[in-house]
N, C-alpha and C positions, 0 to 999 in steps of 0.2 A: 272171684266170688267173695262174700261178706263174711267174716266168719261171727258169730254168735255165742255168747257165753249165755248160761240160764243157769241161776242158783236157785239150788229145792231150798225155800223156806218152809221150816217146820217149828211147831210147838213141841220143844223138848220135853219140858215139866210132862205136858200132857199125852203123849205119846211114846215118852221113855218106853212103856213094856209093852209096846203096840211093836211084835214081831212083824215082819211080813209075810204073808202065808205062803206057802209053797207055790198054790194056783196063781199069785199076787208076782211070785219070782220067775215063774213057770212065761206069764205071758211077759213081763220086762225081760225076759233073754230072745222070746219073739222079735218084741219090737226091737230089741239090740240091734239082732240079727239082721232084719231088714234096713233100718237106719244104715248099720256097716256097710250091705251090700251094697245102697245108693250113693256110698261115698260120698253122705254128709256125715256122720259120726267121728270126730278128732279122737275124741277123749271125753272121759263120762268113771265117774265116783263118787261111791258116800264119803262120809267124812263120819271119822267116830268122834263121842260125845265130848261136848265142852268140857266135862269134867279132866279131859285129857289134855286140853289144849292148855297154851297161853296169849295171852295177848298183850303185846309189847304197843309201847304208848309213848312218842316224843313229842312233850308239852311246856313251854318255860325253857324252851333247849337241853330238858333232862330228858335220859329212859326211864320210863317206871313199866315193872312186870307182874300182871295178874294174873294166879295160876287159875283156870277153873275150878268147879261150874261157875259161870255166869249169871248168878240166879237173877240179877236185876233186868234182864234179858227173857221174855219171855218166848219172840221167835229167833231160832240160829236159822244156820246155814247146816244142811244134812248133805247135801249133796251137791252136784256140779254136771253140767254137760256142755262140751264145747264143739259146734257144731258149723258146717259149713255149709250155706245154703246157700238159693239162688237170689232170694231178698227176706226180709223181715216177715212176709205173708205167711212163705214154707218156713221159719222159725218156727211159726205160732203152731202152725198146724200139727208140729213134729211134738213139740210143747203141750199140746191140747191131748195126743193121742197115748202124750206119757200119764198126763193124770188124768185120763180116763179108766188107766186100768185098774187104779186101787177101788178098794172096797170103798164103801159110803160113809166110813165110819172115821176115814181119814179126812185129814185138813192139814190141806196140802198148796202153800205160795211158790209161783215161778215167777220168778222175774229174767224177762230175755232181753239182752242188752247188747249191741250191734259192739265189736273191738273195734275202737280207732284204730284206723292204719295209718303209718307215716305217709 
């Protein structure tokens, strides 16, 4: 079976102190739960904020490293889910049912993208 990566694109700047609510954590350990049991679920995490990271860059044959925030970046990478389904259809579906759960007041990018396999 295909496995599938899908990165939560978020607007940092804009949703920095946008917690997520209890009821918002309450149904994402639902739908964990079931994902796990169908044994599509790999592996699945946020990622903490850019201000934490780095980003290494080889350009001209040098490294150069820039420590966060990112500010010239308006959407990061928040999270991640890597998943194993039976084609790209149950991707979306599994995809669609994650950001269905947040509130309205989110804005929220997935992009799911099939892992080449050798």
């Amino acid at each position: 079976m295909p496995r599938y990566l899908t990165l939560i694109r978020i607007d940092e700047q804009k949703d920095q102190d946008k917690a997520p609510s209890p009821e918002l954590m309450e149904r994402m350990g639902k739908l964990l739960e079931e994902i796990t049991k169908a044994g599509v679920m790999l592996d699945t995490a946020g990622l903490r904020p850019t201000a934490e990271g780095t980003r290494v860059t080889w350009a001209d044959g040098k490294l150069s490293y820039t420590d966060g925030p990112f500010t010239e970046t308006k959407e990061v990478i928040g999270g991640y889910s890597l998943i194993q389904a039976k084609d790209k259809a149950e991707a979306l579906e599994w995809t669609k049912r994650f950001l269905e759960l947040h509130e309205d007041h989110w804005t929220i990018t997935a992009e799911v993208r099939e892992i080449a396999e050798p």
